[in-house]
C-alpha atoms as one frame of an Amber mdcrd trajectory, in Angstrom:
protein
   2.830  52.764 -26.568   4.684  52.123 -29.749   3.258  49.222 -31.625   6.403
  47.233 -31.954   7.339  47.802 -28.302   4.002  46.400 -27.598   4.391  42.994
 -29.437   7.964  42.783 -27.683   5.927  43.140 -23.926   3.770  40.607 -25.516
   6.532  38.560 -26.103   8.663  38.772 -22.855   4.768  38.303 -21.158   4.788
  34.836 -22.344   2.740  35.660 -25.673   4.853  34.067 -28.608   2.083  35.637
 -30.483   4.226  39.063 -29.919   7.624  37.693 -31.757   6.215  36.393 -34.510
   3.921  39.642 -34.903   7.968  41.472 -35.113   8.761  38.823 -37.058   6.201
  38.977 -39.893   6.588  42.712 -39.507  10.427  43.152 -39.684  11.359  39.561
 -41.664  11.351  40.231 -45.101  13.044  43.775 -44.944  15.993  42.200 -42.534
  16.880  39.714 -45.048  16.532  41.988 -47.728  18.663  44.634 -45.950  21.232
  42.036 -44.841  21.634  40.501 -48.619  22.706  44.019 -50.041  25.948  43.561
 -47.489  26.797  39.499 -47.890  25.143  38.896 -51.409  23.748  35.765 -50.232
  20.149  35.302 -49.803  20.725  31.710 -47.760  22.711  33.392 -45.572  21.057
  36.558 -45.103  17.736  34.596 -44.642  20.203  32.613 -41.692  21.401  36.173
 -40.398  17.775  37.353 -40.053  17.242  34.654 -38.373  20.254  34.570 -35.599
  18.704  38.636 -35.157  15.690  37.354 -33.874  17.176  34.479 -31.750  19.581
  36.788 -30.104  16.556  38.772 -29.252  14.474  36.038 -27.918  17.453  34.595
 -26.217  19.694  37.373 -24.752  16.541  39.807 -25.066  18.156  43.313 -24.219
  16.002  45.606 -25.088  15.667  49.000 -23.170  13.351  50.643 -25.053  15.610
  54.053 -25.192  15.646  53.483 -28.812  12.570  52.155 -31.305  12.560  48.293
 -31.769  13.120  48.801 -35.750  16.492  50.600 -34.997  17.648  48.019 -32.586
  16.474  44.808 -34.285  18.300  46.749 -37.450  21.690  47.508 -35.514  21.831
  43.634 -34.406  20.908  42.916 -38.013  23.837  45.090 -39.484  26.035  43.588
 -36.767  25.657  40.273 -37.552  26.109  41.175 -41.160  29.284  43.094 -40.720
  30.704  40.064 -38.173  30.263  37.460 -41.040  31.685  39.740 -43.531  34.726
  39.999 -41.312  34.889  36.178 -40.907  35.040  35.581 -44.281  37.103  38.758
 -44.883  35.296  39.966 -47.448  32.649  42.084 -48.926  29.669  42.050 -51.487
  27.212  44.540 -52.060  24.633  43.731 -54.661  22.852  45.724 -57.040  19.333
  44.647 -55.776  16.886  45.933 -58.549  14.272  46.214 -54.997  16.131  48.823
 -53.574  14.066  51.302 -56.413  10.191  51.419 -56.362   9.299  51.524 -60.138
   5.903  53.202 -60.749   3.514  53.193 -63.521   3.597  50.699 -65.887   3.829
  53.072 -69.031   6.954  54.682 -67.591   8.826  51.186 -66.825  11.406  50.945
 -69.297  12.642  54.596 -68.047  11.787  53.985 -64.468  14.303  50.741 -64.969
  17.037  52.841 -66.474  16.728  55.473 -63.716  16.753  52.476 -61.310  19.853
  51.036 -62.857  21.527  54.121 -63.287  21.062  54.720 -59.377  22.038  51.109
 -58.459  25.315  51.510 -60.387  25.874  55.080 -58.848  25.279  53.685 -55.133
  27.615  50.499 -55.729  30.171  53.029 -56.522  29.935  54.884 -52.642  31.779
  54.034 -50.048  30.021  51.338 -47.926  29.310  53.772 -45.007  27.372  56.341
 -47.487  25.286  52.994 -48.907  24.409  52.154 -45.375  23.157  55.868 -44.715
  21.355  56.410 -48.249  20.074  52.882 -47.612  18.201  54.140 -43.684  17.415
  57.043 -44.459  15.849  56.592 -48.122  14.673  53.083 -48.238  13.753  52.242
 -44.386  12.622  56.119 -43.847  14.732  55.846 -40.262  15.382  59.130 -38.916
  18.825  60.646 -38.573  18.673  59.791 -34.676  17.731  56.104 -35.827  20.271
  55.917 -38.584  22.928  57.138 -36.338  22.036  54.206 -33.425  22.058  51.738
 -35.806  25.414  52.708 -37.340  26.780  53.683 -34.015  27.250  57.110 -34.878
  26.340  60.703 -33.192  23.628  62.382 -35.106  25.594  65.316 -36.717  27.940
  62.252 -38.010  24.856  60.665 -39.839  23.699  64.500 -41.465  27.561  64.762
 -42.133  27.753  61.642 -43.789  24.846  61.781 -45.694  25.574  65.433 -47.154
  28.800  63.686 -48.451  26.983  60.465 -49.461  24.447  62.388 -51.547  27.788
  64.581 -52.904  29.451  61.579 -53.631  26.124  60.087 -55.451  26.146  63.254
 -57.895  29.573  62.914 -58.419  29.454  59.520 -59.920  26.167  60.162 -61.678
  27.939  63.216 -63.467  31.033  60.923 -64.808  28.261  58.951 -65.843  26.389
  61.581 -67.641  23.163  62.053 -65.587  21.911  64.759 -63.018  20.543  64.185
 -59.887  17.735  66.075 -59.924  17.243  64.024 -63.070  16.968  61.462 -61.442
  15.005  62.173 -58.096
């Protein structure tokens, strides 16, 4: 049985042992992936928050999908529904979103980071979200596409145009891809 459907049994068995197991799993990366859409780390922390109570409270779970993929598509819904209420958007340019490795390589690891950052704040929002599951969260296209309510050929679709898109605006900006990667 898969680990994180295990700690949810836990959970619904009476264990509260099994939430906060998801919870110190899944926390950190929610808010983080929740701030790159509403720029607010208060309210992203809040958002990460209302994920887990609407799982502990309305619960829901089927288990036809992984946990990470739903507990990520109530995540991006909450996200999107508070973007809407405020009627707007912000995506920021969160240096974490790039691993930099080896310390004698930083300054050009932080200039490749920075030169992808200001590439992916350039995509649409929809090839972000798809760079940003696949890439950072290592989701698989099936995952990606639950979470952003998509078919599966949409997501591989999508993310052939995101990546297009992403060499694109490195070009104007001077730089290769495979420079880059």
């Amino acid at each position: 049985m898969d680990k994180d459907l295990e700690c949810y049994q836990r959970y619904l068995s009476g264990d509260d042992g099994g939430i906060e197991e998801l919870l110190e799993r899944y926390g950190a990366k929610l808010i983080s992936f929740i701030y790159r859409f509403v720029g607010d780390m208060e309210l992203a922390e809040e958002l990460m928050e209302d994920t887990f109570c609407d799982i502990i409270i309305k619960g829901g779970f089927s288990g036809s999908s992984s946990f990470k993929t739903y507990l990520y598509a109530i995540a991006k819904n909450k996200a999107y529904s508070e973007l809407k209420r405020r009627k707007r958007f912000a995506y920021v340019d969160d240096i974490s979103f790039i691993e930099a490795a080896g310390s004698s390589s930083d300054i050009e690891n932080k200039e490749r980071a920075d030169a992808i950052l200001l590439a992916l704040s350039k995509l649409k929002r929809d090839h972000r979200t798809v760079l940003y599951l696949l890439y950072y969260e290592d989701m698989s296209y099936k995952d990606a596409a639950k979470v952003m309510k998509k078919t599966e050929g949409q997501i591989k679709s999508l993310a052939f145009r995101a990546k297009k898109s992403m060499r694109s605006v490195l070009e104007k900006e001077g730089l290769t891809y495979e420079e880059l990667i």
